[in-house]
C-alpha positions in Angstrom: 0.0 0.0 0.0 1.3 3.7 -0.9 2.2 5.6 2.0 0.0 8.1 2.7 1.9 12.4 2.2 0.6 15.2 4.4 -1.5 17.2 1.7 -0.6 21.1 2.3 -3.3 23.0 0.5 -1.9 25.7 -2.2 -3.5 29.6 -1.8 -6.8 30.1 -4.0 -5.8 31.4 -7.4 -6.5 34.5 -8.2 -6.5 38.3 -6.7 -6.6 37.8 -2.4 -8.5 41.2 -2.6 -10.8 39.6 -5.0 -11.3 36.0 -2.2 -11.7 39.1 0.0 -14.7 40.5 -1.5 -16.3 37.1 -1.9 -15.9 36.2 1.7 -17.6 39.3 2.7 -20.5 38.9 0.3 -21.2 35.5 1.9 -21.2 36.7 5.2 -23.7 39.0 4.4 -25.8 36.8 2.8 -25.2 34.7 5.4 -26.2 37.3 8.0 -29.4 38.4 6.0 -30.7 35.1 5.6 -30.5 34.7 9.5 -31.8 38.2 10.2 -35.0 36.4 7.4 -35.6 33.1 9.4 -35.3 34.9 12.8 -32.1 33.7 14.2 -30.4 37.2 14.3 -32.2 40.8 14.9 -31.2 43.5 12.8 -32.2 47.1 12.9 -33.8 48.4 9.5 -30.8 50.5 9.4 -28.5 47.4 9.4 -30.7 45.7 6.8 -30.5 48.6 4.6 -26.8 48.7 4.9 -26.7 45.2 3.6 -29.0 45.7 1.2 -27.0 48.8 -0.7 -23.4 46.6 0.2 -24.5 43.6 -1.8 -26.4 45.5 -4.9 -22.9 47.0 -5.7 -21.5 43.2 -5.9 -24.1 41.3 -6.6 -25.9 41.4 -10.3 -29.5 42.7 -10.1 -31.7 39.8 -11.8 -34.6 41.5 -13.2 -35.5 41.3 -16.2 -33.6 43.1 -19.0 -35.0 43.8 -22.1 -33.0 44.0 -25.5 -34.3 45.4 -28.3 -32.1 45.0 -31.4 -32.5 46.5 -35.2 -31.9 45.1 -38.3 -31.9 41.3 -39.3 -30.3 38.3 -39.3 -29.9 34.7 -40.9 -30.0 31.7 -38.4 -28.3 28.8 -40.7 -29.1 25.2 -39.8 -26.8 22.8 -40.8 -27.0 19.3 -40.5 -24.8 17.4 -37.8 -21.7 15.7 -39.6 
C-alpha cells in the first residue's frame, strides 16, 4: 500500500483582494438570511446597509430587455 503524504493545501488562485470580496459577500448573505428566518435581529438600518453593500456586488436579476434593429440569418446545418 502507498504511504499516505501530508496534503498542504496551495492559496486560492487568483486576486486575495478579490477572495476578500467574496468572503464578505457570503457573510452577508449569510447574516441576511439569518436576520430572514429569525435567528439574528437586525435594525432596519443594518438591513439597509446590507442591502445597498451587496447591490454593488451582486448582479440585479430583473429582467432586462434587449431590443435590437436590423436582421439576421440563423443557418441550420446538418450534424456531420
Amino acid at each position: 500500500m502507498a504511504a499516505r503524504r501530508n496534503h498542504v493545501p496551495k492559496a486560492p488562485l487568483g486576486n486575495p483582494d478579490q477572495w476578500r470580496k467574496r468572503i464578505q459577500t457570503t457573510a452577508l448573505v449569510n447574516r441576511l438570511q439569518d436576520f430572514a428566518i429569525g435567528k439574528l435581529e437586525l435594525s432596519q438600518s443594518q438591513v439597509n446597509a446590507i442591502n445597498i453593500l451587496l447591490k454593488k456586488v451582486l448582479p440585479d436579476l430583473t429582467e432586462n430587455k434587449t431590443e435590437h434593429t436590423g436582421s439576421f440569418v440563423i443557418e441550420n446545418r446538418p450534424l456531420a
